[in-house]
C-alpha positions as CSV (number, residue, x, y, z in Angstrom):
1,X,13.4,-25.3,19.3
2,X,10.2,-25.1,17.2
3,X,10.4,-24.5,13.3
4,X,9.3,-21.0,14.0
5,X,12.0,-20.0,16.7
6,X,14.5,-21.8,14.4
7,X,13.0,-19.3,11.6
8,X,13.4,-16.2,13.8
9,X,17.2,-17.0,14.9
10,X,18.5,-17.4,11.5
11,X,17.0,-14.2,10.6
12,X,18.4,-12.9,13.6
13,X,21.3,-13.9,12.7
14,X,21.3,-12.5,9.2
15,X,20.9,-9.0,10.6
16,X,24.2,-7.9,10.1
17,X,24.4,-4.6,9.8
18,X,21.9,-1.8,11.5
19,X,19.8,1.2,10.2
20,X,19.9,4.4,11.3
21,X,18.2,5.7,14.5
22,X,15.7,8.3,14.1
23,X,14.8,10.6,16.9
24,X,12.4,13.0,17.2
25,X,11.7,15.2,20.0
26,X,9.4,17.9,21.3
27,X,7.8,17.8,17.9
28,X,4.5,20.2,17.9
29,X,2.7,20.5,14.9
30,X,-0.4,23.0,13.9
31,X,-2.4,23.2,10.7
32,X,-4.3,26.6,10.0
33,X,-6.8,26.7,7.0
34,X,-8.8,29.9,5.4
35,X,-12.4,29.3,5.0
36,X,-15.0,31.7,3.7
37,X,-14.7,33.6,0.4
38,X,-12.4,36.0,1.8
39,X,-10.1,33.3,2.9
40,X,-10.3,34.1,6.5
41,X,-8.1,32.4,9.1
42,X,-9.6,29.7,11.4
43,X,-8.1,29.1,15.1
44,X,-5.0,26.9,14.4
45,X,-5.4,23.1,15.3
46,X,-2.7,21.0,16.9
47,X,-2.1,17.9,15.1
48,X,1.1,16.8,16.8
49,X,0.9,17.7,20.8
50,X,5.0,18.0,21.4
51,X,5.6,14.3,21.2
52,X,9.1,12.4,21.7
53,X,10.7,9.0,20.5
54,X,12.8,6.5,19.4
55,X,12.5,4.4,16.0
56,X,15.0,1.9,16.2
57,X,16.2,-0.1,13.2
58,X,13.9,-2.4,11.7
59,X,10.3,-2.6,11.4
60,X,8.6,0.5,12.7
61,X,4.7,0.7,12.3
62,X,2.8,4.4,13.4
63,X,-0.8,2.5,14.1
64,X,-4.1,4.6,15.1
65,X,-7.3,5.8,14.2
66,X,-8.5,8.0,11.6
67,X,-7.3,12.4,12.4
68,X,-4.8,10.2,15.3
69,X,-2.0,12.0,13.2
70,X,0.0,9.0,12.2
71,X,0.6,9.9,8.7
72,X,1.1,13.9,9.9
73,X,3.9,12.4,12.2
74,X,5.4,10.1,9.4
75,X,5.3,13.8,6.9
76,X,7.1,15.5,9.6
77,X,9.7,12.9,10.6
78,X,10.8,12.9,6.7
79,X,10.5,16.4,6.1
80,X,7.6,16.3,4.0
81,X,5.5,18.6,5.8
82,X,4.8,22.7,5.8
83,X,7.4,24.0,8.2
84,X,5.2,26.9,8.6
85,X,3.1,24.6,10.8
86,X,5.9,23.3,13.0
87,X,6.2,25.2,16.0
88,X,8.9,23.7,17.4
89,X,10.8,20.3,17.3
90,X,13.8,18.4,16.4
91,X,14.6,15.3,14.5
92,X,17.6,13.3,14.7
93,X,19.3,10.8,12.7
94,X,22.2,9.0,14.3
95,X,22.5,11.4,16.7
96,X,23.1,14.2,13.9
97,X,20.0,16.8,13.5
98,X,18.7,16.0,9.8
99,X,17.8,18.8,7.2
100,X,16.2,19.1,3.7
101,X,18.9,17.1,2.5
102,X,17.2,14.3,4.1
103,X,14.7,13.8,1.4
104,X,18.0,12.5,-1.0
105,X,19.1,10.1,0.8
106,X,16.1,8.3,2.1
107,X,12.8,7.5,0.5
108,X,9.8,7.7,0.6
109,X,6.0,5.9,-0.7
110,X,3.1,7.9,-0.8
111,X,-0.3,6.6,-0.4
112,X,-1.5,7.4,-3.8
113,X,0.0,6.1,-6.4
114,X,2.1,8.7,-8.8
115,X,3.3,7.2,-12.0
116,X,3.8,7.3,-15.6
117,X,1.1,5.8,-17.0
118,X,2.7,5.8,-20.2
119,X,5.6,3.7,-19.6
120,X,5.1,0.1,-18.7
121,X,6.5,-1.0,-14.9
122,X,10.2,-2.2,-16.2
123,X,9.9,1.3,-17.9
124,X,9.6,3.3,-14.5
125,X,11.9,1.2,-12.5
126,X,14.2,1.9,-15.4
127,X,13.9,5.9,-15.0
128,X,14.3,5.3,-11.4
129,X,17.2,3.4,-11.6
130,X,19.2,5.7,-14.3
131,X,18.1,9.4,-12.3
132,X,18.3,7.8,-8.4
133,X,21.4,5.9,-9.4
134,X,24.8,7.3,-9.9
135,X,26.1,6.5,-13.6
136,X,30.1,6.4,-12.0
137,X,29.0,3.6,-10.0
138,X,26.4,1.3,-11.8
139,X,26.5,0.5,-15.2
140,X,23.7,0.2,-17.5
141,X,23.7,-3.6,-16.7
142,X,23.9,-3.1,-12.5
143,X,20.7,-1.0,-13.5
144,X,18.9,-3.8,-15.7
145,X,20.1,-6.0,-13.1
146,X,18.5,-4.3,-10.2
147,X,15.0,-3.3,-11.9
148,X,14.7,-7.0,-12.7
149,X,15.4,-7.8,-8.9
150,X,13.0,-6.0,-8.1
151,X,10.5,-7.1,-10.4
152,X,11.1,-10.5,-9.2
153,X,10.6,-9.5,-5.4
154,X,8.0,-7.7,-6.0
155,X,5.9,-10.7,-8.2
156,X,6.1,-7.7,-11.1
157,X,7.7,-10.2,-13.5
158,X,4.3,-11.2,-15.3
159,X,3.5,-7.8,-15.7
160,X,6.7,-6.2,-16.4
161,X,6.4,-5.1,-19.8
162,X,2.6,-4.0,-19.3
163,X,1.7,-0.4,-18.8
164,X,0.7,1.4,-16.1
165,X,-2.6,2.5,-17.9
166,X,-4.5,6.4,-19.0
167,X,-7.4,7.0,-19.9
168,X,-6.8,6.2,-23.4
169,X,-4.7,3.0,-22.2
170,X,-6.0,-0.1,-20.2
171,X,-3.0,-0.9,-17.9
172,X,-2.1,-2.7,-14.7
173,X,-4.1,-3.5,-11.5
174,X,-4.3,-1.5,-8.4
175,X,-1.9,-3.7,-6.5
176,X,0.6,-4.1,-9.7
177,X,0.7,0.0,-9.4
178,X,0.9,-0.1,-5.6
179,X,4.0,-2.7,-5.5
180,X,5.9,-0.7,-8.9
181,X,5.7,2.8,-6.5
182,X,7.3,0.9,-3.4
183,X,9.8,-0.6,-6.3
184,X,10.3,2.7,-7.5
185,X,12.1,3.6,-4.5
186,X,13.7,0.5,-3.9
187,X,15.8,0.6,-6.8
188,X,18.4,2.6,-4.5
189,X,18.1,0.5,-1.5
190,X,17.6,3.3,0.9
191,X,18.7,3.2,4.8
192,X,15.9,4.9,6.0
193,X,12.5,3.8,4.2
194,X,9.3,5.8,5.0
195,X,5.9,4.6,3.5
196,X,2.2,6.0,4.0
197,X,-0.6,3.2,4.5
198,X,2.0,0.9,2.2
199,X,-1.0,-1.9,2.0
200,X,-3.7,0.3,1.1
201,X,-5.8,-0.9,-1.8
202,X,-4.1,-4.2,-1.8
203,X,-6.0,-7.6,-1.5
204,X,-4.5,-9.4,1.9
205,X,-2.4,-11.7,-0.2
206,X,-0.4,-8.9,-1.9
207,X,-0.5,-6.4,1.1
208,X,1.4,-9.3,3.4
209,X,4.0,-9.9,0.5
210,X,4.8,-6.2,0.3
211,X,5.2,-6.3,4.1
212,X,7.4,-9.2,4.1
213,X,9.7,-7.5,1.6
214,X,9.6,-4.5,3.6
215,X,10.4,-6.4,6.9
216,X,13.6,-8.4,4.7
217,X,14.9,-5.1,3.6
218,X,14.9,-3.9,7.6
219,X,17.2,-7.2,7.9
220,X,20.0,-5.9,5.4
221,X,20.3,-2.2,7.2
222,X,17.2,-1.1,6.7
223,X,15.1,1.5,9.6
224,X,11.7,1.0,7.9
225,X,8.9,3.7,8.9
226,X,5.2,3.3,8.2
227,X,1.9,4.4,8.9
228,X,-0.6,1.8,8.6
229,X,-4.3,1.9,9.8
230,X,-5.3,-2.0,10.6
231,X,-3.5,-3.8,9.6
232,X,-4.4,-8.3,9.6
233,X,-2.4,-10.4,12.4
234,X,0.5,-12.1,9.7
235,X,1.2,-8.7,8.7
236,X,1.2,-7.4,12.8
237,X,3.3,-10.1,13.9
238,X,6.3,-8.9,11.4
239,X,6.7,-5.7,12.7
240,X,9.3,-5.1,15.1
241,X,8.7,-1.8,16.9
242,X,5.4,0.1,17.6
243,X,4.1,3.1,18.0
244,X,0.3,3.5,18.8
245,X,-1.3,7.4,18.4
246,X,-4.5,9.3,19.4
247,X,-5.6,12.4,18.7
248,X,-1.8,13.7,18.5
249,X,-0.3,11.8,21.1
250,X,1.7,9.0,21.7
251,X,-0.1,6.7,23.9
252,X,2.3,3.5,23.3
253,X,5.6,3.4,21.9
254,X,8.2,-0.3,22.4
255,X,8.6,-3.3,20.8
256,X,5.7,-5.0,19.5
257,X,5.3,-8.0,20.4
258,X,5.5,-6.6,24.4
259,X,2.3,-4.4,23.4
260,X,-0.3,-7.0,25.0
261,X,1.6,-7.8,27.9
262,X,1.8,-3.6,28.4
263,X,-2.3,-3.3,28.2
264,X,-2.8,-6.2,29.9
265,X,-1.0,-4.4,33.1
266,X,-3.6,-1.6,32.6
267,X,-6.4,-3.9,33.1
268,X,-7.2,-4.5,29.1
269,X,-7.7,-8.3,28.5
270,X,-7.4,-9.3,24.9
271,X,-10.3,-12.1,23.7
272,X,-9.4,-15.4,22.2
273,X,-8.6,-15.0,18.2
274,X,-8.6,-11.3,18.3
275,X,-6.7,-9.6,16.1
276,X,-4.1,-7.4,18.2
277,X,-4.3,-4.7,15.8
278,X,-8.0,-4.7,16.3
279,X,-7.7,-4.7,19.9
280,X,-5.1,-1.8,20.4
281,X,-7.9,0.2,18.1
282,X,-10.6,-0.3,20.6
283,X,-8.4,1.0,23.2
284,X,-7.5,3.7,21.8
285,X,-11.3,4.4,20.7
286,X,-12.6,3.7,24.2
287,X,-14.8,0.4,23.0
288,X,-12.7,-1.8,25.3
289,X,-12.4,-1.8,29.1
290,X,-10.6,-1.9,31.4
291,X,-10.6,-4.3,34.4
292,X,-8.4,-1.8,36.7
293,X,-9.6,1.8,37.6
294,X,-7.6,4.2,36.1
295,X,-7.0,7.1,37.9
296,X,-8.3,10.4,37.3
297,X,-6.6,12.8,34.8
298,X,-8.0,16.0,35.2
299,X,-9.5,16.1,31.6
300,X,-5.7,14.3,30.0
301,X,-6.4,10.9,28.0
302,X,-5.6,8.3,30.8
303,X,-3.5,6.2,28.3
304,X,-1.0,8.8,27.5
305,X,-0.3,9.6,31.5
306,X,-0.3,6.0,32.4
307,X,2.0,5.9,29.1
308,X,4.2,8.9,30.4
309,X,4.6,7.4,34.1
310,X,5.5,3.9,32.1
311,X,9.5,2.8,32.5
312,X,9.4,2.3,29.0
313,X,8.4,6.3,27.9
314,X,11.4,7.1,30.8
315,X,14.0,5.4,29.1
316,X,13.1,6.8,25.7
317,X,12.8,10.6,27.1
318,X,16.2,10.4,28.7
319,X,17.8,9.1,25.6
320,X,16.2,11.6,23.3
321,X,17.3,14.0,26.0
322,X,20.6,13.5,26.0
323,X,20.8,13.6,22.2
324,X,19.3,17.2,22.3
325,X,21.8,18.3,25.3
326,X,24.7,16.8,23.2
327,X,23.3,19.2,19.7
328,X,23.2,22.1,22.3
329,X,26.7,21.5,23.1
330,X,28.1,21.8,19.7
331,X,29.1,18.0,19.6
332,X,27.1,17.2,16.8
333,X,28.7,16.0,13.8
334,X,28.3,18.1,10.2
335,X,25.5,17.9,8.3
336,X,26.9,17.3,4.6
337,X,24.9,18.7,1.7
338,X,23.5,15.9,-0.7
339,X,23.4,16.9,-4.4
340,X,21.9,15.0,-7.1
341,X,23.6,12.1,-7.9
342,X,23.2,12.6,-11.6
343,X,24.3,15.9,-14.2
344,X,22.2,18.1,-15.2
345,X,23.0,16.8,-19.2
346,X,21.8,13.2,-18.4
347,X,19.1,13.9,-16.1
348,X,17.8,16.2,-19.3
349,X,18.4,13.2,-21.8
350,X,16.5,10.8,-19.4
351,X,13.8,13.1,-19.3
352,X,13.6,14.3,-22.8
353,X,13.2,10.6,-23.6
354,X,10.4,9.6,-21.2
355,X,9.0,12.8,-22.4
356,X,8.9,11.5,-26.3
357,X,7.4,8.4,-25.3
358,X,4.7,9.9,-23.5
359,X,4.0,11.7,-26.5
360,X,4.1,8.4,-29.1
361,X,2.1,6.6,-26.5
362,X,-0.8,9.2,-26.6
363,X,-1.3,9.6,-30.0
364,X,-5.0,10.9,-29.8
365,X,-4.0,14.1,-28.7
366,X,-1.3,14.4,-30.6
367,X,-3.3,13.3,-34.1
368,X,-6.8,15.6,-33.0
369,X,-4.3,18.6,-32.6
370,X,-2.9,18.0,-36.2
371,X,-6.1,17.0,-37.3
372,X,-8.2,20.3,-36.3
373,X,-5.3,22.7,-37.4
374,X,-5.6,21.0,-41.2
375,X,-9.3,21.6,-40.8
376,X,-9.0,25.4,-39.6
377,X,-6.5,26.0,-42.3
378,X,-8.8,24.8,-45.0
379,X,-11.3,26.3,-43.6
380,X,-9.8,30.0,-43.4
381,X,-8.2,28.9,-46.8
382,X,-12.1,28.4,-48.5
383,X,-13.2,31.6,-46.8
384,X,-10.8,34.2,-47.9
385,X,-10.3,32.0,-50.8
386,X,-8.0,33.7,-53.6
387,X,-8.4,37.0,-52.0
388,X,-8.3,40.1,-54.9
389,X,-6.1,43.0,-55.0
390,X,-9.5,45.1,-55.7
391,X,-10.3,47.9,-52.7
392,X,-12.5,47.8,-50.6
393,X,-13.0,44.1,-50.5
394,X,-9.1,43.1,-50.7
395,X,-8.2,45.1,-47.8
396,X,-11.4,44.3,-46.0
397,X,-10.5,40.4,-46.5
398,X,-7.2,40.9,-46.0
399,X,-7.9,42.4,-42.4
400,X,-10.3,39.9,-41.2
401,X,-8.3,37.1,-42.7
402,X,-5.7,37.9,-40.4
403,X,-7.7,38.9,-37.6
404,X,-9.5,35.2,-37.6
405,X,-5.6,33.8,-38.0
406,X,-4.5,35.1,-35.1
407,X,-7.1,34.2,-32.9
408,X,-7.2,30.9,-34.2
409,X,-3.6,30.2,-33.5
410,X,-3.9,32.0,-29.7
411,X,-6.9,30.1,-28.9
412,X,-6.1,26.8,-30.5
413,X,-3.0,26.7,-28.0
414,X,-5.7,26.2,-24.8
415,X,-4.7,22.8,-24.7
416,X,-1.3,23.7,-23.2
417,X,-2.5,24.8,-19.9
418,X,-2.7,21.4,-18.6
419,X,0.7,20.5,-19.6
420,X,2.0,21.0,-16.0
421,X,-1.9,20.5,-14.2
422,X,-1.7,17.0,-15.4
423,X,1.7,15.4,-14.2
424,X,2.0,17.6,-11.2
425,X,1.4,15.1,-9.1
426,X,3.9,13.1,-10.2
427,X,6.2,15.9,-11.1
428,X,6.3,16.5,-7.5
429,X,6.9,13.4,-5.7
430,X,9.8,12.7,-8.1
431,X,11.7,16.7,-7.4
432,X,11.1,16.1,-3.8
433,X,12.6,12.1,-3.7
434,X,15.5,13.7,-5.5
435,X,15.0,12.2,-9.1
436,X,15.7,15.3,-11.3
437,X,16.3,19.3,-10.9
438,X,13.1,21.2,-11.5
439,X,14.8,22.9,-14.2
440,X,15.5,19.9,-16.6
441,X,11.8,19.0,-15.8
442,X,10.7,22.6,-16.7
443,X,12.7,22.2,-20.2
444,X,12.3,19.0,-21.0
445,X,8.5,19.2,-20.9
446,X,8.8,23.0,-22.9
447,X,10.8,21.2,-25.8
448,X,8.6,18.1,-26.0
449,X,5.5,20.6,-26.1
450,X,6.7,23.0,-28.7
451,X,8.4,21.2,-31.4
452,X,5.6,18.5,-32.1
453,X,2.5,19.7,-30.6
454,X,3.1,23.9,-31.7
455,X,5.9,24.5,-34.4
456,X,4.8,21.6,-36.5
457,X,1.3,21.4,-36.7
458,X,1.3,25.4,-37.3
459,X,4.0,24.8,-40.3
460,X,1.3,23.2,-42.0
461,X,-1.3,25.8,-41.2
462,X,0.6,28.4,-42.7
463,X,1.6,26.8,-45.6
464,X,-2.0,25.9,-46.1
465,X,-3.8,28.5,-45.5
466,X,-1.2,31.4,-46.9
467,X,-1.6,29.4,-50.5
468,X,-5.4,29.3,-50.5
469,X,-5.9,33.0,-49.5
470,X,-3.6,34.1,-52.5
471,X,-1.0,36.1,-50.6
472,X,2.1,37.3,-51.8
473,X,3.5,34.6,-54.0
474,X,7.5,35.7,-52.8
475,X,8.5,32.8,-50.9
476,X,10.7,35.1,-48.3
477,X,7.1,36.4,-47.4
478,X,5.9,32.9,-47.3
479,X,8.8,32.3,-44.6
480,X,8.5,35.9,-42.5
481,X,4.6,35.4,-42.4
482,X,5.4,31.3,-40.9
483,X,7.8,32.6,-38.7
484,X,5.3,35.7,-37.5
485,X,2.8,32.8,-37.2
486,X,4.8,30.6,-34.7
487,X,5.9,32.9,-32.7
488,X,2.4,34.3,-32.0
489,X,1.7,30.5,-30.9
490,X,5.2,30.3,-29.2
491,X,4.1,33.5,-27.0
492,X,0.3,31.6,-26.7
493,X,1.5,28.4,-25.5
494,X,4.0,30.6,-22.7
495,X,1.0,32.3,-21.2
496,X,-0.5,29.1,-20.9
497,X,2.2,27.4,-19.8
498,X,2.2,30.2,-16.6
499,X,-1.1,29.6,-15.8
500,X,-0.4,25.9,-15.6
501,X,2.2,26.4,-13.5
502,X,0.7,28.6,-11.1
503,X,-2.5,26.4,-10.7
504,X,-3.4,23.1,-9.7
505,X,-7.1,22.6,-10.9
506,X,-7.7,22.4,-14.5
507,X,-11.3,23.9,-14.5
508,X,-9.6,27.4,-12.5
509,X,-6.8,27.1,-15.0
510,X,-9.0,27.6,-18.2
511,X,-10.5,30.3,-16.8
512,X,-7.7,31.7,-16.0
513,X,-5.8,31.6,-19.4
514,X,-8.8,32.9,-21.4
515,X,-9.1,36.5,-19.4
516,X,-5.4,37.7,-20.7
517,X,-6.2,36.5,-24.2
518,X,-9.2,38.5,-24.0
519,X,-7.8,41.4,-22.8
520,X,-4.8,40.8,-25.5
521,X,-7.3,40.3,-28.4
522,X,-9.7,43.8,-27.4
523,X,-6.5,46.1,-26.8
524,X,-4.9,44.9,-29.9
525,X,-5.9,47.6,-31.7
526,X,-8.6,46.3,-34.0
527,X,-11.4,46.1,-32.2
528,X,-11.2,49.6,-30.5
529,X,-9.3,52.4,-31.6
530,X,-7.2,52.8,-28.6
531,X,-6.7,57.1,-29.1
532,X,-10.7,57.9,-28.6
533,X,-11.6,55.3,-26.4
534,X,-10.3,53.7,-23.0
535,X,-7.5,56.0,-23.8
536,X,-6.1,55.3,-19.8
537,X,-6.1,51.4,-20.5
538,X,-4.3,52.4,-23.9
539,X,-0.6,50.9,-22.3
540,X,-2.2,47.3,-22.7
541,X,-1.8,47.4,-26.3
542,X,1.9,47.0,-25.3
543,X,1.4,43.2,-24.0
544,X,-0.8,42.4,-26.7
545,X,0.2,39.5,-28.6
546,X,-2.6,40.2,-30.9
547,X,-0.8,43.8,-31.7
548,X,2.1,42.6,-32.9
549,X,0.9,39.9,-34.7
550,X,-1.2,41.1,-36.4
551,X,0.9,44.4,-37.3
552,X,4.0,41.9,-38.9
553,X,1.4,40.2,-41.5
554,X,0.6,44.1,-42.3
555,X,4.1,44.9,-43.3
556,X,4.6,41.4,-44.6
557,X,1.5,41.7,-47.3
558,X,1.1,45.4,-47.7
559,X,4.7,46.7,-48.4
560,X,5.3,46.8,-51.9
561,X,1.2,45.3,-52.4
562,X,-0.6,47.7,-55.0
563,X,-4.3,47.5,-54.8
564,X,-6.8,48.8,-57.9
565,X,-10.1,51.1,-57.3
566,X,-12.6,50.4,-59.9
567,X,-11.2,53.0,-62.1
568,X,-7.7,51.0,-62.5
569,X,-6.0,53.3,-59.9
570,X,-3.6,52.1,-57.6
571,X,-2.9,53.1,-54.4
572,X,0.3,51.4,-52.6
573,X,-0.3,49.3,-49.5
574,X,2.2,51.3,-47.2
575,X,-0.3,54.0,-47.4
576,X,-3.1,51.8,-45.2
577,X,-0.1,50.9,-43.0
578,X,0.6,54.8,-42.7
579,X,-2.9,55.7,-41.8
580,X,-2.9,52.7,-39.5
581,X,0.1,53.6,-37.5
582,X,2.3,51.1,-38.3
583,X,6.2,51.2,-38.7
584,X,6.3,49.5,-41.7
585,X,10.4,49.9,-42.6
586,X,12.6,46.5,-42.3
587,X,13.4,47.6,-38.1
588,X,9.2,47.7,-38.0
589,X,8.8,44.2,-39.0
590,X,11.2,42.5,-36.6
591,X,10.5,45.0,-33.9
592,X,7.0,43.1,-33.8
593,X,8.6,40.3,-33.8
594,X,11.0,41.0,-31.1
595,X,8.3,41.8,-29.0
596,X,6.8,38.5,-29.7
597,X,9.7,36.8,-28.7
598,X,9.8,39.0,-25.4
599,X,6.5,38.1,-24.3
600,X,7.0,34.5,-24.7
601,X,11.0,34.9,-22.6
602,X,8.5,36.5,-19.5
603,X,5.9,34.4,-19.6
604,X,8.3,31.2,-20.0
605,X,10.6,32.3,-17.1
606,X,7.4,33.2,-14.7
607,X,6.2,29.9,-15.0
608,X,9.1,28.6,-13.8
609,X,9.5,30.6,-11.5
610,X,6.2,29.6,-10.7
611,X,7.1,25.8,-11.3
612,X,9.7,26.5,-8.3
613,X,7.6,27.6,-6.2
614,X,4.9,24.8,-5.9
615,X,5.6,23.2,-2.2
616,X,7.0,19.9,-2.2
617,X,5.6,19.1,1.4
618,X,1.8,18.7,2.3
């Protein structure tokens, strides 16, 4: 027995326990897209042409060209794809028809890498290992244990403690980030594995390693299902079953190593040193021939009917067959719903914490935000410097000054509409592997926004610029002026925050977000004088955060305010707040802020709403 066969038998003989069995059968897949400005809908196109099969336990590769839809099959198979677009189909696992719930309990690697390019590797295998595994069961050490496993199987260990990398932060290599996504969801040592081009990106050393690891995890109970494109012969030979595609069909599906004697029986000799992955591409592409004449196929691909008259498609048909006869028959065992594995408390902590470091780790954001609102407070402060109590100029001042304060604070909170554009990615590849709810996502990222990147920064705004302009020296206004001034940026930062939840482009978003402000800031009332003009668009002033703003720093300077003509009469400020309009008793003053409060609750709870409803399938 030669060293290799020796090799192959032990590992044989390690196999001792099996994967699941995935089925599929029937499945037919179409895509439809809009084109045109008007979104118009093109003539649907079949991606998946009701194909069938078997993917036993072990290594399973999906192999074929570019559009052969490979990866579409891999998406559908793990319930990552639009189910709009499925026509009809079934997939089984163990015999038992599989549902949403599959998406807990296996995993899955996409093609592009999604991480947290704030944390260092050990750092994301870490928040893996504490969301994905259940506290009852592993202790903090089995977690620490099992990230450092993986590190080591991986070849992470150098690296470990190195961030991913921003664009403020130099971080790992394209390979380090490739193997810490497949660690990612190895940390829970899945039965049913499904990766997307695994080695793409990766230099041939590191792309056979991650096979190899891949192809030892399908010998502790591992199925392992992967798309891969072409792929070199060390990495070919370890993969135990195959399934070749073209152009949404199946034209090859067996064991792997019985692919060449297969072709060969068509007439397809393969040359001396060529790669069989090569060769089954040329096939498939039509740049090999044939020695035999295959009959004709009236228009049909030849390879799929010589595939479908094949002993080997027979066998697979009649199994899949009887699995769906035995579902029709009500012998199918109950699908139990999967729920996360961790409480909605700890899943929050976890990502409250991830959430803080992101924030330390990316201090240049964090220190221009702080640095510009010191600069606009000074600035407003040395404008309306000391204003006087004198009319016309005090109330003039006075006006404007609050004017320019509100609009400062609404449109310095712009920044917040990529809080959701710029993690998305991420945000949904870790909700659909099952890491977190969406909720705890939604408020985790909300409290790690506000607090250090809204409330604070605009507590030293107002304090700054409220001293400067020479308002009323009563420290109780001080505090209901601050607290009129955050929650105008509270209800700013919400409107963004819904625009960055319903969008996915950063460019549409900022477009977006400014046409509501606008509209807020022209029917607040102070630019147009809502009872002589655009008297029908009137009910806008009612969702104007610019209204109510600006009416609560009214009451708050003006009540009890007297201001001097030049003939030392006074004249009270509640009289400019009566000709303006403005409830000015204690109710009037928290009324505005009330409403404040309101429009940030709606805004907050559509964008998550909104946050819900972004598909987690492609």
């Amino acid at each position: 027995m030669s060293n290799k066969e020796k090799s192959v038998y032990v590992e044989e003989e390690c196999f001792q326990e099996q994967g699941p069995t995935v089925m599929f059968s029937n499945i037919h897949y179409c895509v439809q897209e809009r084109v045109g400005l008007l979104c118009k809908k093109s003539p649907e196109k079949v991606i998946l042409k009701d194909i069938s099969g078997i993917l036993k336990p072990g290594m399973n590769a999906i192999m074929g060209p570019t559009g052969s839809g490979k990866t579409s099959l891999l998406d559908v198979i793990a319930g990552r794809k639009d189910p709009a677009g499925l026509r009809h189909g079934t997939v089984f696992v163990d015999g038992r028809p599989v549902t949403n719930n599959l998406r807990l309990t296996s995993a899955y690697v996409v093609q592009d890498d999604v991480l947290m390019g704030t944390l260092s590797v050990r750092e994301n295998l870490l928040f893996s290992a504490n969301l994905r595994l259940n506290p009852r069961h592993h202790s903090s050490a089995d977690k620490q244990s099992r990230v450092e496993t993986i590190l080591e199987e991986l070849g992470l260990t150098e690296c470990a403690n190195t961030k991913i990398g921003t664009d403020f932060i130099r971080g790992v290599s394209g390979g380090e980030r490739k193997r810490c996504s497949i660690g990612m969801e190895l940390i829970t040592s899945p039965s049913l594995l499904f990766l997307d081009e695994p080695t793409t990106g990766l230099d041939a050393y590191t792309a056979n390693c991650i096979i190899t690891l891949l192809r030892k995890l399908s010998r502790n109970g591992k199925t392992v299902i992967f798309s891969i494109h072409q792929p070199r012969y060390s990495i070919f030979e370890q993969f135990d079953q195959l399934t070749l595609m073209h152009k949404g069909d199946v034209v090859y599906a067996g064991k792997a190593d019985e692919a060449l004697e297969y072709f060969s029986l068509l007439g397809y000799q393969i040359k001396s040193f060529n790669n069989p992955a090569d060769f089954f591409l040329d096939i498939i592409n039509g740049e090999a021939e044939s020695t035999l004449e295959l009959p004709a196929t009236d228009g049909n691909n030849p390879l799929l009917v010589r595939y479908r008259q094949s002993p080997q498609w027979q066998q697979e048909f009649e199994k899949v067959g009887q699995v769906c006869r035995t579902f029709e028959g009500g012998l199918q065992t109950k699908v139990e719903k999967v729920d996360y594995v961790t409480s909605f408390s700890y899943q929050m902590r976890i990502l409250c914490h991830r959430a803080v470091l992101n924030l330390l780790r990316t201090p240049q954001t964090s220190y221009a935000q702080m640095a510009l609102t010191i600069f606009f407070a000074l600035l407003v402060g040395l404008i309306y410097y000391q204003i006087p109590l004198t009319l016309p100029e005090g109330l003039q001042n006075r006006s404007g000054a609050f004017f320019f304060l509100v609009i400062n604070v609404v449109f310095s909170n712009l920044s917040a509409v990529e809080l959701f554009i710029a993690e998305r990615a991420v945000f949904i590849h870790e909700n659909a592997n099952g890491y977190y709810r969406t909720s705890v996502y939604f408020l985790s990222k909300i409290f790690a926004d506000l607090l250090p990147n809204r409330i604070l920064p605009n507590l030293f705004f107002s304090a700054i610029s409220y001293y400067m302009m020479g308002l009323k020296p009563a420290f109780l206004d001080f505090l209901c002026f601050t607290l009129t001034m955050t929650l105008i940026s509270i209800g700013a930062v919400s409107v963004a925050f819904m625009v960055s939840a319903t969008v996915s482009s950063l460019a549409m978003a900022n477009l977006l977000v400014a046409l509501p402000f606008v509209i807020m800031m022209v029917f607040g009332g102070f630019l147009v004088n809502l009872n002589s003009m655009l008297s029908w668009l009137s009910w806008l002033e009612w969702i104007s955060i610019f209204k109510y703003g600006m009416n609560a720093m009214f009451i708050t300077e003006m009540t009890g305010q007297l201001f001097y003509l030049t003939d030392n009469t006074t004249i009270p400020g509640e009289l400019f707040l009566k000709g303006q309009g403005i409830d000015y008793s204690r109710w009037g003053f928290w009324q505005n802020q009330v409403a404040l409060l309101g429009i940030s609750l709606v805004c907050m709870v559509l964008a998550y709403i909104q946050l819900r409803r972004i598909k987690r399938w492609k």
